[in-house]
N, C-alpha and C positions, 0 to 999 in steps of 0.2 A: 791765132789772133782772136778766135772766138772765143778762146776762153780766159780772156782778159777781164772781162768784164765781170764776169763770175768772180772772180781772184778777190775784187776789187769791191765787187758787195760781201764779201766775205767778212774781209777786214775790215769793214766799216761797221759787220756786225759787231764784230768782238770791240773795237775801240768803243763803240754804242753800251753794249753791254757793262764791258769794264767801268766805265764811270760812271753809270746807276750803281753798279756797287757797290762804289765807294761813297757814292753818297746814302743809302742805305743805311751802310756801316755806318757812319761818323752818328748818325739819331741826330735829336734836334741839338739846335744851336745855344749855348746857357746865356743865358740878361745877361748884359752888360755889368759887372760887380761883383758877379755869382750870385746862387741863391741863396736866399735868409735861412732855409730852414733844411734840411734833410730830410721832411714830411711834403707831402702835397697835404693841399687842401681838404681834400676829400680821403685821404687818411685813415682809419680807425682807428679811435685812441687806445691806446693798451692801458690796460689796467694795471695798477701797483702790483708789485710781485710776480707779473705773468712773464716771467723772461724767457725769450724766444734765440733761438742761434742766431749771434750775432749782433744782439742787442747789447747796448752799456750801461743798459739800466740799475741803479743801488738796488740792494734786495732792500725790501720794507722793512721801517723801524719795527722792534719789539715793543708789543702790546703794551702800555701802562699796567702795572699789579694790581691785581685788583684787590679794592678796599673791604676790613671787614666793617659791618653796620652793629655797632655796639646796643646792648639792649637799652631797654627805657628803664629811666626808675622805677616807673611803677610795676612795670613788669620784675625785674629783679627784687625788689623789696616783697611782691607775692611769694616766690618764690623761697628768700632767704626767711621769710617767716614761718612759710612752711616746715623749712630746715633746721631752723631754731627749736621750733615747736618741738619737734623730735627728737633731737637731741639733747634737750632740758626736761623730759618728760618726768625724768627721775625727782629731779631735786619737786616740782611744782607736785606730785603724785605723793611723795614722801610729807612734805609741809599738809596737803590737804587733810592727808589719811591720820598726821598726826592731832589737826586740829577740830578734826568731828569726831572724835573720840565721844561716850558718853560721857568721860569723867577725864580731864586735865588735871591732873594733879603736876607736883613739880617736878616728878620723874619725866615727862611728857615735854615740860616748857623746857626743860634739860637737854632733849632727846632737839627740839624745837633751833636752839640756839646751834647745835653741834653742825645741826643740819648746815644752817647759815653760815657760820663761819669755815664749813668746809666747803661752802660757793664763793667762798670767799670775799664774802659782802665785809666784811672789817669790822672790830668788837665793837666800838661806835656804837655803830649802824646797826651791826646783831642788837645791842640792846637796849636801842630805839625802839627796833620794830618788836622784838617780845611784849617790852614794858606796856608800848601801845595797844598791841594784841590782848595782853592779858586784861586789858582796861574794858577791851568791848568785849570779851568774850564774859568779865569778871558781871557787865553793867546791861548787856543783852542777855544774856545766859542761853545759846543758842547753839548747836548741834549739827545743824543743819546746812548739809556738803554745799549748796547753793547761795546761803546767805554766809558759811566760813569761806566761801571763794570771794565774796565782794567783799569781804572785810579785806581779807590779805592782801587782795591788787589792788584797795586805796590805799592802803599801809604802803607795799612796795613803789607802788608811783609818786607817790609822796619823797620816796627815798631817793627813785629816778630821775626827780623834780621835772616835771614838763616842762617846767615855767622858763629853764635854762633857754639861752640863742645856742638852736644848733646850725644856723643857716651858715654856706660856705660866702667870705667875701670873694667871690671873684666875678665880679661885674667891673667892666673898664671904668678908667676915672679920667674924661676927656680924651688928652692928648697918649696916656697912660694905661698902660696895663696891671690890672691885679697880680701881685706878685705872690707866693705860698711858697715857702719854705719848709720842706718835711726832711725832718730829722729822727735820728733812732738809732740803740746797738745792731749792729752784724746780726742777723740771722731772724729779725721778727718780718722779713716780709717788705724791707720800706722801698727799695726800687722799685719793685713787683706792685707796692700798691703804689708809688707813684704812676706809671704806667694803666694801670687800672683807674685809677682818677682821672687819667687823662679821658680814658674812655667814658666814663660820666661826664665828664664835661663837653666832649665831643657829642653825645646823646642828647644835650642840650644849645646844640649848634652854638657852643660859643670855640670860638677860633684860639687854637691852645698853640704853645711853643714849649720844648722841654729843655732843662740846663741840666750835663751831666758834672756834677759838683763833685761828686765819689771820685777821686782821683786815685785814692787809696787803692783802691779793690779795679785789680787791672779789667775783670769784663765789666763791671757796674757799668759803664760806656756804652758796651754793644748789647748789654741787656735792653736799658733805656732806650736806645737807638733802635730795637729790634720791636718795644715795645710802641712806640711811637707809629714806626714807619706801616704797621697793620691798620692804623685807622688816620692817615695822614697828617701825623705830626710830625714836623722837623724836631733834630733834636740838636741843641748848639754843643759842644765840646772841644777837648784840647787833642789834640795831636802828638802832644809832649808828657811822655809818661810822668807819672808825680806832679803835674802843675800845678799851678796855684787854684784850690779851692776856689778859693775867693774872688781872683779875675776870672774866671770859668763862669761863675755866678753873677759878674758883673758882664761880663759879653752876651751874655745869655738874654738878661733883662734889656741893654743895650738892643740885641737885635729884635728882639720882641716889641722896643717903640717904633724900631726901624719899619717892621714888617705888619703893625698895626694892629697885635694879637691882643685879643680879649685878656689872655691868661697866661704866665708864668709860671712853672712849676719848673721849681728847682730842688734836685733831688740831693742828698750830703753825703759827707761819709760819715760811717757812724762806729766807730773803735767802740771796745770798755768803755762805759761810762765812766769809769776809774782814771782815766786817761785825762791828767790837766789839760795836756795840750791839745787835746780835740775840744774840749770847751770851750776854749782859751778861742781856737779856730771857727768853730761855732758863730760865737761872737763876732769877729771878725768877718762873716760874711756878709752876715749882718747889715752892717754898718757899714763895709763897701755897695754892698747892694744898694744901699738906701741913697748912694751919692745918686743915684740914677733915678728910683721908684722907688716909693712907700712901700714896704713890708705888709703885707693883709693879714696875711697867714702865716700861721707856727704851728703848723700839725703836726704831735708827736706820734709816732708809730709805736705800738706795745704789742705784745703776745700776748693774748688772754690766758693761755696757759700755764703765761711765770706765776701769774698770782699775786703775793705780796713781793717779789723780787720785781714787778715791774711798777709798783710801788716807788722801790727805789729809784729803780731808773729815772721815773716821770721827777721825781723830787729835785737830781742831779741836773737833767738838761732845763727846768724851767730856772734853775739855778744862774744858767749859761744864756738864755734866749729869752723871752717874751712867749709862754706858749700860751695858744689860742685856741686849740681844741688836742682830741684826742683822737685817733685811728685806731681801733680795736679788728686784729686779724686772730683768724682761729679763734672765733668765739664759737665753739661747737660743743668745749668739752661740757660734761654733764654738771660738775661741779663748782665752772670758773665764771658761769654768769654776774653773781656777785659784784665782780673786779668793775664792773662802770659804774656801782653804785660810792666804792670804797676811793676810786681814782678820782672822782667829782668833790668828795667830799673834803679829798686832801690838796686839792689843787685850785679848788674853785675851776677848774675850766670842762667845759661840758664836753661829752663822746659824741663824735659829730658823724663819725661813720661807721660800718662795722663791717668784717668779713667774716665771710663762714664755709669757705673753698678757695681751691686753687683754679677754678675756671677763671676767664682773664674776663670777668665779669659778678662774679662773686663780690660786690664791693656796693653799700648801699648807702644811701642817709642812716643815719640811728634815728628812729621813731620810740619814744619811751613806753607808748601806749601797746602799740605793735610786741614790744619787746617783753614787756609785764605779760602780754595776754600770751604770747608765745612760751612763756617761761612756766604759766599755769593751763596752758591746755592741755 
């Protein structure tokens, strides 16, 4: 009987026990609702990317491309004049050495002319600047390497006429964008220097769009596009192989009022110039373009190289378009500096830019003065 009572605190332990455990177990009680958040308050925030087991966090976006910073002009135009300088050394060394001669005779003004027209300055021109030549050299009678260099660079600047507008139009016009049309044959450079223009214009914080118009030539697309996206310019195109030039050029300037850009650069395709129906197309872009924006620009693209073959060329497309200046690429060779004075003279329209490399910066204003003193230093 006495050990009832023991039994009996026994079991009152373990019942005791038993339901503190249970409530133990169960933890607290969740609000009414449940909880807002799957954080407390006091929390540490995890940072983007730090994903820990068990977490559902996105892994972090990739980083934006990072942009290239295109040089300044006046940085490149040092540069290109440098470039110039040295690779014209010939022709300006050749012209000096022939005209401080002690004695000109006409075997010399001979030698003089041969010179030029193998720089391909154009007979014209060649015998402009002799005639002129032989007048001061005939009326100063002077020898002397220092005063035959001033004659010859007023003679040739005269030739290069400063007096030409070589300024690009592409400043907005209100509600509108400056539009530039750059056309040319296959193979002188004109994507590449479109692309490259862009980047002068972006070094002049004006906010650029590019139109891939070459429909013909299946990369000219992802050229432009590849050119573009290094210094962040959109670039508009078709998705439909062979599409229309001309609505490609026309959505182009379309999204350029859309997106409120300073500048339009629409780049063409550019077959044989022998090709009616790329003139004919030329034309035609033309003139859809313009139901949207005024035309600024007609910048021909030439190889300084052709010589008098691009000559023709320039003859053919202003035939077809309204051109407005000139883009001289690979202006390096030793004998083909001439060719801005010969192309000015047959086109009336001035050489507004020039290149002299394949660096994606190689591309400058044309300076006459720069250009002259580059050609005789």
């Amino acid at each position: 009987m006495e050990s009832i009572p023991v039994i009996a605190y026994v079991l009152v332990a373990v019942v005791v026990l038993g339901l503190l455990g249970l409530v133990l177990l169960r933890g607290p009680k969740a609000p009414r609702g449940g909880y807002p958040s799957t954080r407390d308050p006091d929390d540490p925030v995890q940072a983007p990317g730090d994903l820990r087991p068990g977490t559902a966090e996105a892994p972090p976006e990739e980083p934006a491309p990072r942009l290239e910073r295109p040089e300044s002009a006046a940085s490149r135009m040092a540069r290109l004049r440098g470039r110039l300088a040295r690779s014209n050394s010939v022709f300006g060394k050749g012209l000096l050495a022939l005209l401080s001669r002690d004695r000109i005779d006409q075997d010399v003004w001979d030698e003089i002319e041969e010179t030029l027209l193998l720089a391909d300055l154009g007979t014209d021109a060649t015998t402009e600047l002799v005639e002129a030549l032989q007048r001061r050299v005939r009326v100063e009678g002077t020898n002397d390497p220092a005063h035959v260099k001033a004659m010859l660079r007023e003679e040739l600047l005269r030739l290069v006429d400063p007096a030409m507008d070589r300024s690009l139009a592409v400043d907005r016009k209100g509600p509108l964008p400056a539009v530039v049309l750059v056309v040319g044959v296959n193979g002188v450079g004109k994507t590449t220097t479109v692309g490259k223009l862009a980047r002068v214009l972006v070094a002049e914080d004006k906010d650029v769009l590019l139109g891939a118009a070459d429909t013909f030539r299946a990369a000219a697309a992802d050229q432009l596009a590849t050119w573009g996206a290094r210094v962040g310019v959109p670039t508009v195109r078709s998705d439909v192989e062979g599409a229309d030039p001309a609505s490609v050029a026309h959505d182009a300037v379309s999204a350029g009022i859309e997106q409120e850009a300073d500048v339009v650069l629409v780049d063409t395709a550019g077959r044989l110039q022998n090709k009616a129906g790329l003139m004919d197309q030329l034309g035609k872009i033309k003139r859809v373009v313009e139901k949207a924006a005024a035309v600024d620009e007609v910048l021909l693209v030439l190889d300084a190289t052709t010589g008098q073959n691009g000559m023709t060329q320039a003859r053919v497309f202003a035939e077809a378009v309204h051109i407005t200046g000139i883009v001289l690429t690979k202006l390096d060779g030793t004998a083909k500096g001439g060719i801005v004075v010969a192309i000015q003279r047959s086109l009336g329209v001035p050489v507004k830019l020039i290149g002299l490399g394949e660096g994606p910066d190689d591309l400058a204003p044309f300076e006459p003065e720069s250009f002259v003193d580059a050609l005789l230093d």
